[in-house]
C-alpha positions, 0 to 999 in steps of 0.5 A: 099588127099583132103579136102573132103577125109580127113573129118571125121579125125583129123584136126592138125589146130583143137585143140578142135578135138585134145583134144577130142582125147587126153583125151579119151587116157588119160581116158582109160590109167587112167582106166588101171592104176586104175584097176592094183593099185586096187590090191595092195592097202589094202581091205577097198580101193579097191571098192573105187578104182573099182568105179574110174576105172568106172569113167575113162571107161565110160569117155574114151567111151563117149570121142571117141563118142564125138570126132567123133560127133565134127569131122564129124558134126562140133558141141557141143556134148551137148547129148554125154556129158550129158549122160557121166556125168549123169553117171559119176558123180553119180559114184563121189558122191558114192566115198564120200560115200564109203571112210568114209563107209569104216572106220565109219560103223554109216554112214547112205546111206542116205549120199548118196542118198541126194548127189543123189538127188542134182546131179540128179536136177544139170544134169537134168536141166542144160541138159534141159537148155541147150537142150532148153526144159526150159528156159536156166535161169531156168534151170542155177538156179535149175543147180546151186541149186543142185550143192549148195545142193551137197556143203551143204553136203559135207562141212556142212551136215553129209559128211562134220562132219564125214570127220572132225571128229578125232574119225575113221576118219583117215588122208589119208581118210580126205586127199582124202575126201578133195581133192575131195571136192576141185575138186567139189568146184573149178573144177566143178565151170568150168562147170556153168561158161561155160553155164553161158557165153557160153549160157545165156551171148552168149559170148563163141563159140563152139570151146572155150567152149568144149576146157574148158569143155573137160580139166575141165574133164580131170582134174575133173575125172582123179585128183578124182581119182588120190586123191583117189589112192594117200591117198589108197596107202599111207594109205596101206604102212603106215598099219600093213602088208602093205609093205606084202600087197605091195608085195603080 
């Protein structure tokens, strides 16, 4: 076949394209695998474990877009994946939430709603930056200033001292709670160091940077949700009736 037949399908010598395809497999795989381990972790995991499989759908459906935008136009995908994260990472802060709601009532939703907040201002200005309707300075620094208010909450608000209080707080939630909070300390750093050098600084192409984005992703949603299910199903083997609850 030729050239022009074969556009519009994988290039083998294109490893962006390649790693496009690879981890929307990845995301739908996951999605299975979180969805059957729902079933057999204890009651107060399962919603949380529901909302990981959500992550890895709504991923996996933007990662087929992508592919095919970058295969067949030959550039970033920015609006393809700007609507992928403005879903998924909504649905990451609400895991904050929902792992210490399940074993400390006293929590209010406002824990959530200012984790919201900071994640609406981080996605719709690094959008606009990169998009170009602001300047891509100003919209780096409200970005970043939003990520730092999610990092306030999670280490220094009322997320971060009821996940450190011994009082209902138990081991496997503050072990998933504190992977989590790595993943979006040091994985989600990824993403301003990309836009900082890819576009304020011109010193990344295309090609490097959506290869760094896509495997941030891949690691940054799958290993959530994989701390998420590692804590739930140790937390429901080490209950009373979880090895019935296994079997069950």
């Amino acid at each position: 076949m030729t050239k022009e037949q074969l556009h519009g399908f994988l290039d083998p010598n294109d490893p962006v394209a390649i790693s496009f395809w690879i981890i929307s497999i990845a995301m739908v795989a996951a999605t299975v695998f979180f969805l059957m381990e729902a079933m057999t972790v204890s009651a107060h995991w399962k919603t949380s474990m529901h909302v990981g499989a959500l992550v890895t759908l709504v991923a996996g459906v933007h990662y087929f877009y992508m592919r095919e935008f970058w295969v067949v136009v030959g550039s970033s995908p920015i609006l393809y994946r700007y609507i992928d994260w403005t879903i998924t990472v909504p649905l990451q802060m609400i895991e904050f939430y929902l792992i210490l709601a399940a074993v400390d009532s006293s929590i209010g939703i406002m824990m959530f709603w200012r984790l919201l907040v900071g994640t609406v201002v981080m996605l719709a200005f690094g959008y606009m930056g990169e998009a170009g309707f602001v300047s891509a300075w100003l919209g780096f620094i409200v970005g970043m200033a939003g990520w730092g208010f999610i990092l306030f909450e999670i280490f220094l608000g009322e997320a971060g001292q009821v996940a450190s209080s011994g009082n209902k707080v138990n081991e496997y939630v503050k072990s998933a709670f504190n992977t989590m909070r790595f993943i979006v300390t040091v994985g989600w750093a990824i993403y301003p160091a990309g836009y900082f050098f890819g576009y304020l600084m011109s010193g990344v192409n295309d090609n490097s940077l959506n290869l760094v984005y896509n495997l941030a992703d891949f690691v940054n949603k799958i290993a959530f949700c994989l701390a998420i299910w590692s804590s739930a199903k140790n937390s429901t083997l080490n209950s009373t009736g979880g090895h019935a609850a296994l079997l069950g």
